[in-house]
Every structure is written in C-alpha cells, then in structure tokens.
Steps between C-alpha positions, in 0.01 A plus 500: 500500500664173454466329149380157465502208231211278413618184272112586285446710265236605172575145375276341824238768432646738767325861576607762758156433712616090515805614639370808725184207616726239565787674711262706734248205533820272565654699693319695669640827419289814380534589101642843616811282577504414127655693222653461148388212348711415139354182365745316236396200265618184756584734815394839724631744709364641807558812716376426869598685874855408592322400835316255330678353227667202673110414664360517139768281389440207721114533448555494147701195501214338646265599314385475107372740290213424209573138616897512448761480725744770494900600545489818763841677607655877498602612183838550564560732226305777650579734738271815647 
C-alpha cells in the first residue's frame, strides 16, 4: 500500500465515505484498493494499491471533492 495526502480535512466537513466516493468514482478504481483512511482537522491521509497510487493522484488533481479543489501527492513520510 502506498500512502497518500489530501490537502482537506474535518475543517471542509470531510468523512471517510467522501473520500472512499470520490477516489473510486474519480478514478475508477474499486474500494478494495482503498485502505486506512486518518482524517486530520485541514488535511487526510490515504492508503491506496501501490499500482494505483500515481493514477489516483492525477485523477484527484482533477477533480474536487464536496465542491473543493484539492492538493494530492505520496506521503513521503510513509513507507510499507
């Protein structure tokens, strides 16, 4: 798993489902592909497949989620 970092957090009204929705719907990945979830107060943190991480990070940066545009990239501080 390869984790990733969302620039939204609690503060935008974020849940693990509008994350989950938006990166499968986006993306077109299966939620299987999805794991942790840690949601902070202005930013998240999302396990996805290795396979898939860089394809969920260009969707992502196309994309909004509950109307906002978001900051997508590999959380370099984490290693699996």
């Amino acid at each position: 798993m390869s984790r990733l970092f969302f620039s939204i957090g609690k503060a935008a009204g974020i849940r693990p489902q509008d994350l989950v929705g938006a990166i499968a719907n986006e993306s077109g990945i299966e939620s299987k592909q999805i794991g942790a979830i840690a949601i902070g107060d202005r930013h998240s943190f999302v396990e996805v497949a290795t396979d898939v991480a860089d394809q969920v990070i260009a969707k992502m940066r196309e994309s909004k989620i509950r109307g906002r545009a978001v900051q997508v990239d590999h959380d370099r501080s984490f290693s699996r």
